[in-house]
Biopython code that builds the backbone (N, CA, C, O; Angstrom):
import numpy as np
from Bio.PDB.StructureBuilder import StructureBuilder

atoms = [
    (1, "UNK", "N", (-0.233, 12.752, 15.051)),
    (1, "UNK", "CA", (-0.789, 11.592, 14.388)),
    (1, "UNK", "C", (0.336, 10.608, 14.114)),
    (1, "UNK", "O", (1.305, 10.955, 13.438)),
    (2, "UNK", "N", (0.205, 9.141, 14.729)),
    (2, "UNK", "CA", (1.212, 8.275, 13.889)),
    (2, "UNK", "C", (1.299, 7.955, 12.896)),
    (2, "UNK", "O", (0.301, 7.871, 12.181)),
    (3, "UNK", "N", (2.461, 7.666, 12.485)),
    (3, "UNK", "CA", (2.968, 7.053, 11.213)),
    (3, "UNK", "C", (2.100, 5.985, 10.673)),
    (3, "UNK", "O", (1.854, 5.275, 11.647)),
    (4, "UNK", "N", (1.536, 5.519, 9.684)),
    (4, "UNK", "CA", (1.483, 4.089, 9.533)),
    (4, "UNK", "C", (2.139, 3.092, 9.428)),
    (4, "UNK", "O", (3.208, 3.530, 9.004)),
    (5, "UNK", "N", (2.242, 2.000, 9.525)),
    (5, "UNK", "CA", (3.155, 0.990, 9.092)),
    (5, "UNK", "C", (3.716, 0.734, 7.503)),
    (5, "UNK", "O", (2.927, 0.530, 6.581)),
    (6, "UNK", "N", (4.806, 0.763, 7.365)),
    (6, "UNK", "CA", (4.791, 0.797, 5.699)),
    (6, "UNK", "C", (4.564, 1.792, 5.092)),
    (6, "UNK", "O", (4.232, 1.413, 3.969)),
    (7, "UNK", "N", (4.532, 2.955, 5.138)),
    (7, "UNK", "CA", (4.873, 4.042, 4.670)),
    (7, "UNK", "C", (5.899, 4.870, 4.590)),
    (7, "UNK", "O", (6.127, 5.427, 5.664)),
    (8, "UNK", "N", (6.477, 5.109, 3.878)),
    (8, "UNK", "CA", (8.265, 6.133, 3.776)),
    (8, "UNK", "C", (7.379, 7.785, 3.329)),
    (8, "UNK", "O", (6.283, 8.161, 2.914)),
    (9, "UNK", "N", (8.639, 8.326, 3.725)),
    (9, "UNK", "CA", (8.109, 9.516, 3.483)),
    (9, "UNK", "C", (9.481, 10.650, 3.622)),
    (9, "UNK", "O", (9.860, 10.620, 4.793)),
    (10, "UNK", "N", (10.207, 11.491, 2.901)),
    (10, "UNK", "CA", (11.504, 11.935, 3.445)),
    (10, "UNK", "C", (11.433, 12.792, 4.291)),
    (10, "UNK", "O", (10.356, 12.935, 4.869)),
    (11, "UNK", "N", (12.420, 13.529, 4.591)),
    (11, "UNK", "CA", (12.874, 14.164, 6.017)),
    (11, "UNK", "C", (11.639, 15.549, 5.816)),
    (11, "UNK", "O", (10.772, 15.953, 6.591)),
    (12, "UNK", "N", (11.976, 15.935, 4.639)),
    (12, "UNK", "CA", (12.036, 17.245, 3.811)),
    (12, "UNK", "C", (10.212, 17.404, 3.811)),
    (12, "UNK", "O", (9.626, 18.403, 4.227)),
    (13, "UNK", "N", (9.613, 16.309, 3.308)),
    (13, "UNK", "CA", (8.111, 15.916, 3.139)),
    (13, "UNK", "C", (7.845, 16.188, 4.859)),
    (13, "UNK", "O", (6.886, 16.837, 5.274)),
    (14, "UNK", "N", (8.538, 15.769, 5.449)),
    (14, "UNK", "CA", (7.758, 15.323, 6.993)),
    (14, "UNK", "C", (8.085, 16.989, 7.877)),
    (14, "UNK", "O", (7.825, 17.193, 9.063)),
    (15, "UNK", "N", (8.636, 17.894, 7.017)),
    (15, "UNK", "CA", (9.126, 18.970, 7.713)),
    (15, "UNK", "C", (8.261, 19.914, 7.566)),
    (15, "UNK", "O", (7.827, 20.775, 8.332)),
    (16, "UNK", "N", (7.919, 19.450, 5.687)),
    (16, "UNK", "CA", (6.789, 20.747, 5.361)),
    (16, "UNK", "C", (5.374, 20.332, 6.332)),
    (16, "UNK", "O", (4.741, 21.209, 6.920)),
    (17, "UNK", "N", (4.934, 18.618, 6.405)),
    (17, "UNK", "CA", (3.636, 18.863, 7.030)),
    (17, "UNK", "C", (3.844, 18.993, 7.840)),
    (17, "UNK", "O", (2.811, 18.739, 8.460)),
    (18, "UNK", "N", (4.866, 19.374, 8.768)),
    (18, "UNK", "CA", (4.783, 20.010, 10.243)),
    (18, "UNK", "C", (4.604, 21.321, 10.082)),
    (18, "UNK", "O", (3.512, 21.831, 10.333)),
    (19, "UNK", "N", (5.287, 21.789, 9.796)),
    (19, "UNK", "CA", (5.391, 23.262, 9.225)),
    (19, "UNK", "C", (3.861, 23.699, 8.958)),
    (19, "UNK", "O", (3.257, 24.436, 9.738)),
    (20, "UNK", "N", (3.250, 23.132, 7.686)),
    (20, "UNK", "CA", (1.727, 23.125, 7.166)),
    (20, "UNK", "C", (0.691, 22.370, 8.024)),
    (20, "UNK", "O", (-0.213, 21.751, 7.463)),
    (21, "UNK", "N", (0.784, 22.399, 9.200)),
    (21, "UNK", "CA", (0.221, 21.079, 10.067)),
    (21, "UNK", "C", (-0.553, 20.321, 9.342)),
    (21, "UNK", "O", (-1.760, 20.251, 9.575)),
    (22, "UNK", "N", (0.046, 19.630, 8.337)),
    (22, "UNK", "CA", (-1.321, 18.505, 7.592)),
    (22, "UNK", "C", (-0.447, 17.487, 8.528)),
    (22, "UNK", "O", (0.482, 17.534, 9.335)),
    (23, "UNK", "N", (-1.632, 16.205, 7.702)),
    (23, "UNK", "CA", (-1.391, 14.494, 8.278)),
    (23, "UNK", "C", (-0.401, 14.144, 8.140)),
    (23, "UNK", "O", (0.057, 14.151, 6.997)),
    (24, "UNK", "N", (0.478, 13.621, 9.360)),
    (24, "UNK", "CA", (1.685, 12.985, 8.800)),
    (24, "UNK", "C", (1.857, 11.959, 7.790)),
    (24, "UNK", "O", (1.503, 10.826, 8.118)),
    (25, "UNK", "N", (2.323, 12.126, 6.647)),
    (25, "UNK", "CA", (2.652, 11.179, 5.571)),
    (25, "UNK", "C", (1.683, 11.400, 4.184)),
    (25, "UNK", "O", (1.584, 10.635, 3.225)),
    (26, "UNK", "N", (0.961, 12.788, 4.419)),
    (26, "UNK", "CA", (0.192, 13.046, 3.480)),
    (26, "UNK", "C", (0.854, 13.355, 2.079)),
    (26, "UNK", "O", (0.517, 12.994, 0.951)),
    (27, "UNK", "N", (2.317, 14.446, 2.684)),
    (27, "UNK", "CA", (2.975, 14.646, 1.060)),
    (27, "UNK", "C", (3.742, 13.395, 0.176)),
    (27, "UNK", "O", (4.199, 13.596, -0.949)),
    (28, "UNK", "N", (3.804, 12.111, 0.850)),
    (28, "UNK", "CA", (4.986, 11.431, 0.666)),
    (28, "UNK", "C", (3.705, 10.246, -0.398)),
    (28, "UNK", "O", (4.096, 9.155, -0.813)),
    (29, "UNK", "N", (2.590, 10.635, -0.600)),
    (29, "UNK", "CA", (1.889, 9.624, -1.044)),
    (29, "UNK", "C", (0.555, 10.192, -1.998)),
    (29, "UNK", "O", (-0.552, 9.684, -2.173)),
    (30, "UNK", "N", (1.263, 11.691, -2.628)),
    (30, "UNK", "CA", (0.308, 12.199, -3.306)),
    (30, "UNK", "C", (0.427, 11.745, -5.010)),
    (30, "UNK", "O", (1.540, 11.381, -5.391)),
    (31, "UNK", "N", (-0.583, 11.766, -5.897)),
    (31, "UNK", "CA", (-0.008, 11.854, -7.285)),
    (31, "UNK", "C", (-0.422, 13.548, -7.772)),
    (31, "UNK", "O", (-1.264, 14.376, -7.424)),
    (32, "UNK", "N", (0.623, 13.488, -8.700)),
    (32, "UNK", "CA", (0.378, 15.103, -9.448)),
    (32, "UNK", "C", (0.479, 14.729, -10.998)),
    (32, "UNK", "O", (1.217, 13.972, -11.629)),
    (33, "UNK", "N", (-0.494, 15.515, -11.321)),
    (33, "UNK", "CA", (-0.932, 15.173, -12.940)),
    (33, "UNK", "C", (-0.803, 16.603, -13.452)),
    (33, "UNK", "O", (-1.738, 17.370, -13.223)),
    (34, "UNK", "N", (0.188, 17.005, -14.075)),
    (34, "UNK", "CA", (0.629, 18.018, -15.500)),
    (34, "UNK", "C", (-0.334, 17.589, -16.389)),
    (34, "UNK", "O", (-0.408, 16.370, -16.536)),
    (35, "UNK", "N", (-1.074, 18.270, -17.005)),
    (35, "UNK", "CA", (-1.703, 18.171, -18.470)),
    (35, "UNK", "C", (-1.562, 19.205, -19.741)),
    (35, "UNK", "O", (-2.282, 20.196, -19.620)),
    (36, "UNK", "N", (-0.887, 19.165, -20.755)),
    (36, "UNK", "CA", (-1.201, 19.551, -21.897)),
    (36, "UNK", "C", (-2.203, 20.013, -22.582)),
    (36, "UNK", "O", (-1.777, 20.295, -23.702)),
    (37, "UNK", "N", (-3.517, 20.280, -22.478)),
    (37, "UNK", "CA", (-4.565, 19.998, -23.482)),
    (37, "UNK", "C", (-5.035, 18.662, -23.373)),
    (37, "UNK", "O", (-4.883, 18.265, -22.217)),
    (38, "UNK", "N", (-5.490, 17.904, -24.039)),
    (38, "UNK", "CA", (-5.737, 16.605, -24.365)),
    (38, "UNK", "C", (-4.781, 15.797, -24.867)),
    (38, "UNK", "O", (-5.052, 14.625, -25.128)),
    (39, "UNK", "N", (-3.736, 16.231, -25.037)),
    (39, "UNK", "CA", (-2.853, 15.403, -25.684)),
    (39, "UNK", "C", (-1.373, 15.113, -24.832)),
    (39, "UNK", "O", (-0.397, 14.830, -25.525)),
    (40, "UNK", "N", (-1.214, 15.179, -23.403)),
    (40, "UNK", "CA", (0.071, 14.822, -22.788)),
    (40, "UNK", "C", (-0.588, 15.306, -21.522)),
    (40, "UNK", "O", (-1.215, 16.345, -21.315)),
    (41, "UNK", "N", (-0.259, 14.182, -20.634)),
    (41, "UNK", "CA", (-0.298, 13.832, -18.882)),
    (41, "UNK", "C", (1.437, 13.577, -18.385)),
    (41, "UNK", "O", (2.134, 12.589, -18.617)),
    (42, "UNK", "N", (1.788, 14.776, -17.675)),
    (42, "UNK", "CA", (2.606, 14.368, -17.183)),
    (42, "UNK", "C", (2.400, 13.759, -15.012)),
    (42, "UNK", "O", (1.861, 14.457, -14.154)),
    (43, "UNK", "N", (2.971, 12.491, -14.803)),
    (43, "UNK", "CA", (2.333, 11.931, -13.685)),
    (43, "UNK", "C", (3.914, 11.557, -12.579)),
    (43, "UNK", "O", (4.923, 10.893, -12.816)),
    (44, "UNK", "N", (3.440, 12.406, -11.276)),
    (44, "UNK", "CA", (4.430, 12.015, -10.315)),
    (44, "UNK", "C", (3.917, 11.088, -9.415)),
    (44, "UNK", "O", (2.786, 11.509, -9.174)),
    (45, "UNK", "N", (4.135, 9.854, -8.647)),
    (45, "UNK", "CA", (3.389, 9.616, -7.637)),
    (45, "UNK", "C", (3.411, 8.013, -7.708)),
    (45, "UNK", "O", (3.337, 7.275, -6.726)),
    (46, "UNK", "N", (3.524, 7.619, -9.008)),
    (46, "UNK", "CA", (2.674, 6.429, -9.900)),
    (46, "UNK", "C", (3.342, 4.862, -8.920)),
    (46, "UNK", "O", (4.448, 4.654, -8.421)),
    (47, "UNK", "N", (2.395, 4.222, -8.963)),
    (47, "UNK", "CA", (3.147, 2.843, -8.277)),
    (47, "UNK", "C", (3.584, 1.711, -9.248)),
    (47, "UNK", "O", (4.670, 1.173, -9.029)),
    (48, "UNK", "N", (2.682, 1.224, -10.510)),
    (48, "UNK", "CA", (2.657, 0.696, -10.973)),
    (48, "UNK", "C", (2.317, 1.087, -12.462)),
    (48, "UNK", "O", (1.900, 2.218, -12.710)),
    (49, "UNK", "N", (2.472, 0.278, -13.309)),
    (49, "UNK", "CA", (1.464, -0.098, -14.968)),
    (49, "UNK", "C", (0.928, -1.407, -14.737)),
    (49, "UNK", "O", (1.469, -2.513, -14.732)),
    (50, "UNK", "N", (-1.070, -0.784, -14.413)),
    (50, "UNK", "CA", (-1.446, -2.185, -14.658)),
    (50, "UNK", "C", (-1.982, -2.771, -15.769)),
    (50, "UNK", "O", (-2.367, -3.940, -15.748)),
    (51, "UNK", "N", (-2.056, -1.931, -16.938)),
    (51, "UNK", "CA", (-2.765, -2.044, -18.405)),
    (51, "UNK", "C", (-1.984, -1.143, -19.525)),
    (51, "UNK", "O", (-1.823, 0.036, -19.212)),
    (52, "UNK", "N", (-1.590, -1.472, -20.514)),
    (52, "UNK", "CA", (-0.937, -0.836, -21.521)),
    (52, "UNK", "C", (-1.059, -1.494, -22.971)),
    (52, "UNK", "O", (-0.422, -2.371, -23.555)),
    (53, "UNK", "N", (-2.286, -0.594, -23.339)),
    (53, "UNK", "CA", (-3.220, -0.843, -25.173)),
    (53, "UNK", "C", (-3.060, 0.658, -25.723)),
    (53, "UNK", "O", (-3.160, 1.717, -25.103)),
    (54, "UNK", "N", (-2.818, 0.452, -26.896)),
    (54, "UNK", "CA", (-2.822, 1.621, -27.626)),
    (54, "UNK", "C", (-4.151, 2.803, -27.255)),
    (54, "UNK", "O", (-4.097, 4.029, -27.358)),
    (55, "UNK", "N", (-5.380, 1.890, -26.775)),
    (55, "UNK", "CA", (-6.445, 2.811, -26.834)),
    (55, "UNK", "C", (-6.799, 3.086, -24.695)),
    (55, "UNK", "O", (-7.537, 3.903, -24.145)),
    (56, "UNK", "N", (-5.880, 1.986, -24.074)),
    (56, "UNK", "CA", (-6.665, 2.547, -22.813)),
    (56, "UNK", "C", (-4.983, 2.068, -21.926)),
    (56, "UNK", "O", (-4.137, 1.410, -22.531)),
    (57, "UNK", "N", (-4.831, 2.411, -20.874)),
    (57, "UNK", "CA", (-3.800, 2.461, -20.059)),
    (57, "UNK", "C", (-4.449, 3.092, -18.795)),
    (57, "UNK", "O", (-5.090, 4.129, -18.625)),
    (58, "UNK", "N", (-3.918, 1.760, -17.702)),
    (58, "UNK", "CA", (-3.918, 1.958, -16.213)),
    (58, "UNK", "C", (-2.994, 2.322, -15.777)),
    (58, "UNK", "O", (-1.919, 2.102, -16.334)),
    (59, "UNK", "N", (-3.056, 2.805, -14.967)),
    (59, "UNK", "CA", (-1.671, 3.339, -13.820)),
    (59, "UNK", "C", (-2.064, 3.231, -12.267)),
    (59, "UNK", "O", (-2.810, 4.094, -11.804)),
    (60, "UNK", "N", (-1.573, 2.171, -11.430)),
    (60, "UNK", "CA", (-1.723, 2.215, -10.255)),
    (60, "UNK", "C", (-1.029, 3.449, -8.988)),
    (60, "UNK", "O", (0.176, 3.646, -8.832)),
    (61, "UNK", "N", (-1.985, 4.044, -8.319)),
    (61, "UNK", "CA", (-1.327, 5.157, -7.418)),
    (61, "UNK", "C", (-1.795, 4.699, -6.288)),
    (61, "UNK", "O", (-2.414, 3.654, -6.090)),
    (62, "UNK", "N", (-1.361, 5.821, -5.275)),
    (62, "UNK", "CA", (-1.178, 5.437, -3.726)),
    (62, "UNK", "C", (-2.996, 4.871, -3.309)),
    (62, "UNK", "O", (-3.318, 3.883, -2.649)),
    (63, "UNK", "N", (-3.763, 5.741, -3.866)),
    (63, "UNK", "CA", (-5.042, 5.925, -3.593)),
    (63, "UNK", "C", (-6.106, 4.500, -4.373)),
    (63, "UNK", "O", (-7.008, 3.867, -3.825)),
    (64, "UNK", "N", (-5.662, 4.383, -5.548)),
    (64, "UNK", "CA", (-6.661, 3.166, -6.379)),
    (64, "UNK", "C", (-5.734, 3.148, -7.680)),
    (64, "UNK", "O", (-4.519, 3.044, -7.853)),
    (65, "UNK", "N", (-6.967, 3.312, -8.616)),
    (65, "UNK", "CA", (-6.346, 3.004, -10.077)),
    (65, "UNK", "C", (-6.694, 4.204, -11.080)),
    (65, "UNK", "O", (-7.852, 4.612, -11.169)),
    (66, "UNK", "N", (-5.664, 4.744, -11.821)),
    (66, "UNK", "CA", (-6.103, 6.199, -12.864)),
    (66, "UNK", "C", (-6.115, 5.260, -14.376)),
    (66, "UNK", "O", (-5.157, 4.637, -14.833)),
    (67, "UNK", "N", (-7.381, 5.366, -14.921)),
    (67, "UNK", "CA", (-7.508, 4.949, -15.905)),
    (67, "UNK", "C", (-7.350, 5.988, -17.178)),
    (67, "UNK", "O", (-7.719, 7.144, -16.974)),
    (68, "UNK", "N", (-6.654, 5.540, -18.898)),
    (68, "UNK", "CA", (-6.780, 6.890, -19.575)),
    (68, "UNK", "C", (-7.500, 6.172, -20.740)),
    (68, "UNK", "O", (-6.923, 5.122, -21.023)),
    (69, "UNK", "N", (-8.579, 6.424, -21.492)),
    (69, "UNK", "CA", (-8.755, 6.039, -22.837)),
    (69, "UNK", "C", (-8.476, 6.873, -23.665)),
    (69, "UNK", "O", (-8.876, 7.929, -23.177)),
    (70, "UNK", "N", (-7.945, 7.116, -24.824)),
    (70, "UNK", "CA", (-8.308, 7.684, -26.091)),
    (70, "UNK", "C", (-7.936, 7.131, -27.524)),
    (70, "UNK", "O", (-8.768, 6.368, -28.015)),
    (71, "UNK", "N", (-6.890, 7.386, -28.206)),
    (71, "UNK", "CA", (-6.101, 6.456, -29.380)),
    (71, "UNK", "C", (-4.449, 7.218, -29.294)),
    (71, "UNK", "O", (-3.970, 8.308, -28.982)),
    (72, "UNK", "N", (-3.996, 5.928, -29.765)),
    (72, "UNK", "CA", (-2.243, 6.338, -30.082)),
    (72, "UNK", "C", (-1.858, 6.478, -28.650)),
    (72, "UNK", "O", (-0.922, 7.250, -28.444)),
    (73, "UNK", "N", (-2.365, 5.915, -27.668)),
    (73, "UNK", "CA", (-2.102, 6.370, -26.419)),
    (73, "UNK", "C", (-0.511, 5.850, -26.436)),
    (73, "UNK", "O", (-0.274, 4.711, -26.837)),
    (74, "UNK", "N", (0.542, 6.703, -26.000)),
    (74, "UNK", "CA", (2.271, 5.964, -25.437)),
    (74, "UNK", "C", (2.300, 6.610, -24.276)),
    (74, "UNK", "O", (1.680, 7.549, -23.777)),
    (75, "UNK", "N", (3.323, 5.759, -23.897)),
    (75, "UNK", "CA", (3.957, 5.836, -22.185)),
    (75, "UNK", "C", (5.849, 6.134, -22.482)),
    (75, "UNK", "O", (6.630, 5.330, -22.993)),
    (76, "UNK", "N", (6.116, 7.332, -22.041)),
    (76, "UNK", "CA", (7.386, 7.656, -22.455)),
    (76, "UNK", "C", (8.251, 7.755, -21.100)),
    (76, "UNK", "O", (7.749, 7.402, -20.032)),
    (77, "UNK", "N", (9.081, 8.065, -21.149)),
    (77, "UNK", "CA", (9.915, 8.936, -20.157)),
    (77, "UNK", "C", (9.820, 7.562, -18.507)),
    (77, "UNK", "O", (10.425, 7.709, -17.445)),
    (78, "UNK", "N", (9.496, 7.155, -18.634)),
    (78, "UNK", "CA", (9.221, 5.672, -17.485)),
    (78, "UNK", "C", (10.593, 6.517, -16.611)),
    (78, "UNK", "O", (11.620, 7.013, -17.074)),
    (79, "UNK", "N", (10.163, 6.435, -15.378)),
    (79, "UNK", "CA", (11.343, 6.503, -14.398)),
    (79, "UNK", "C", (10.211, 6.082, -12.767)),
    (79, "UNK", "O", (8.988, 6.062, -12.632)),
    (80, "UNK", "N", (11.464, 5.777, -11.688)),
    (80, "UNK", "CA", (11.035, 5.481, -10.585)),
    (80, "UNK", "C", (9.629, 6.445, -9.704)),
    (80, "UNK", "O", (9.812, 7.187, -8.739)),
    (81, "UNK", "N", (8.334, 6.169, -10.340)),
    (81, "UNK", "CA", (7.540, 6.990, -9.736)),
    (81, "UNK", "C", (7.132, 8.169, -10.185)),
    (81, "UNK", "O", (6.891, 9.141, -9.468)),
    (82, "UNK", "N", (7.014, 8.113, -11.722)),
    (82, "UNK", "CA", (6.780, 9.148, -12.498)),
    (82, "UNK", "C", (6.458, 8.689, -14.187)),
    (82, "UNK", "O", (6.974, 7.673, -14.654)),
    (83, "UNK", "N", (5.756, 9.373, -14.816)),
    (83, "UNK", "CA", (5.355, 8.423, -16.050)),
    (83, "UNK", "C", (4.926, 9.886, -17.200)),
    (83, "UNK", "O", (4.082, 10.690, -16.804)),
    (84, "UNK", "N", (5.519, 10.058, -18.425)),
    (84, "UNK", "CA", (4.675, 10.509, -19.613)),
    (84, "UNK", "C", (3.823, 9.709, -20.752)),
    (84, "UNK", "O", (3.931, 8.686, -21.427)),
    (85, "UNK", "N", (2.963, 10.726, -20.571)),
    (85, "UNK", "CA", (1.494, 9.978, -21.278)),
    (85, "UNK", "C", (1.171, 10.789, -22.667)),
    (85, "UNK", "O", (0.692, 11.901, -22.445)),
    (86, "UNK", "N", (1.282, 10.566, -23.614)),
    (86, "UNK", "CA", (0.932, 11.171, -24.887)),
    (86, "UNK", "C", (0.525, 10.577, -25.698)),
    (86, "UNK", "O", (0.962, 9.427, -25.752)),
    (87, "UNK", "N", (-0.728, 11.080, -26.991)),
    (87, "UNK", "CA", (-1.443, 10.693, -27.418)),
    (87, "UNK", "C", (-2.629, 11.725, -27.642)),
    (87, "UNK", "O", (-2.344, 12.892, -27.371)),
    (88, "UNK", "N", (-3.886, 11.479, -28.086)),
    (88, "UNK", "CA", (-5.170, 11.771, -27.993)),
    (88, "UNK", "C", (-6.143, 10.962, -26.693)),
    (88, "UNK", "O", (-6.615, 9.825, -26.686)),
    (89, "UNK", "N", (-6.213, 12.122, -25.578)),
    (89, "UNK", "CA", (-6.854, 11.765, -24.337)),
    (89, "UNK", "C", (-7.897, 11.982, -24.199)),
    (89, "UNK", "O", (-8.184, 13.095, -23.758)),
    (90, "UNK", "N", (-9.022, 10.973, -24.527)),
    (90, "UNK", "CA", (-10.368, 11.530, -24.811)),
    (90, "UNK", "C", (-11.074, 11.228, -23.140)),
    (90, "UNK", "O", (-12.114, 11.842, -22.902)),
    (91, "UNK", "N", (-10.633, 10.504, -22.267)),
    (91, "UNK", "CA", (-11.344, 10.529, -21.343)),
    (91, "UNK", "C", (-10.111, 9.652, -20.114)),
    (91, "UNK", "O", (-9.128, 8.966, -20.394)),
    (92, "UNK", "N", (-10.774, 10.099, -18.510)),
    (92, "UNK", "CA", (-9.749, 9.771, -17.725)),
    (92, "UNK", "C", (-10.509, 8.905, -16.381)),
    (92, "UNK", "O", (-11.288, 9.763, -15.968)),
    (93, "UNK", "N", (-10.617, 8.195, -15.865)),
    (93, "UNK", "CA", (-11.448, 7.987, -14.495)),
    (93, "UNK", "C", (-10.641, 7.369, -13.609)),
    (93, "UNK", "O", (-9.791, 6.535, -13.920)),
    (94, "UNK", "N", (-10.928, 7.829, -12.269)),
    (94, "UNK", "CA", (-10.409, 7.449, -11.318)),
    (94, "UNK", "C", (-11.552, 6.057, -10.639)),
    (94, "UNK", "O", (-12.780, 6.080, -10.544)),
    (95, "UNK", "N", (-10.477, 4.831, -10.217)),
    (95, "UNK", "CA", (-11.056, 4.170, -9.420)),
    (95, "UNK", "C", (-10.425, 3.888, -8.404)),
    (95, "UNK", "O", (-9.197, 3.959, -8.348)),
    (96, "UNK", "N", (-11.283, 3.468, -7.302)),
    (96, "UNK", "CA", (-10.531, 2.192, -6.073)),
    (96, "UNK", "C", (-10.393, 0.992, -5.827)),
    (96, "UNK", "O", (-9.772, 0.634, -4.826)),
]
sb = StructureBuilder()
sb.init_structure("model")
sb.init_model(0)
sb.init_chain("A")
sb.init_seg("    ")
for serial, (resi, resn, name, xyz) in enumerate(atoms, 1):
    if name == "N":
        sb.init_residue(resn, " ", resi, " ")
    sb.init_atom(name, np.array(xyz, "f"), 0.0, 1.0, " ", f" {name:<3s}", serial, name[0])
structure = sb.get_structure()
């Protein structure tokens, strides 16, 4: 399968889906969500912050948009493509 245009992906990613025969460029564009209970999302993958309110926060990923509502919602730990989420997480939806 080719590459797409505009997609990166490392050596290491492109070795395992050979190895695992998945789609090329499938590992290089996944998100992974750690959860706590209701109260902490940890998120690898993330592209963007497109909303940030105490009660609701977007996060743009490869796929659409991960929405979180609950209260006291914070965004900690910020680094290149990765995000902590803590608070009271009363509800989560995915869009495109």
């Amino acid at each position: 399968m080719k590459r797409k245009r505009g997609t990166t992906s490392s050596p290491l990613s492109r070795r395992v889906e050979s190895l695992l025969d998945l789609p090329e460029g499938l590992l290089g564009h996944c998100t992974r969500m750690e959860w706590v209970d209701n109260r902490e999302v940890r998120m690898d993958g993330c592209c963007d912050i497109l909303e940030y309110e105490e009660d609701s926060i977007a996060v743009a990923v490869a796929g659409g948009t991960v929405r979180f509502w609950g209260g006291r919602l914070c965004l900690h730990c910020l680094s290149a493509g990765s995000l902590l989420l803590t608070g009271d997480i009363q509800r989560m939806e995915f869009l495109k």
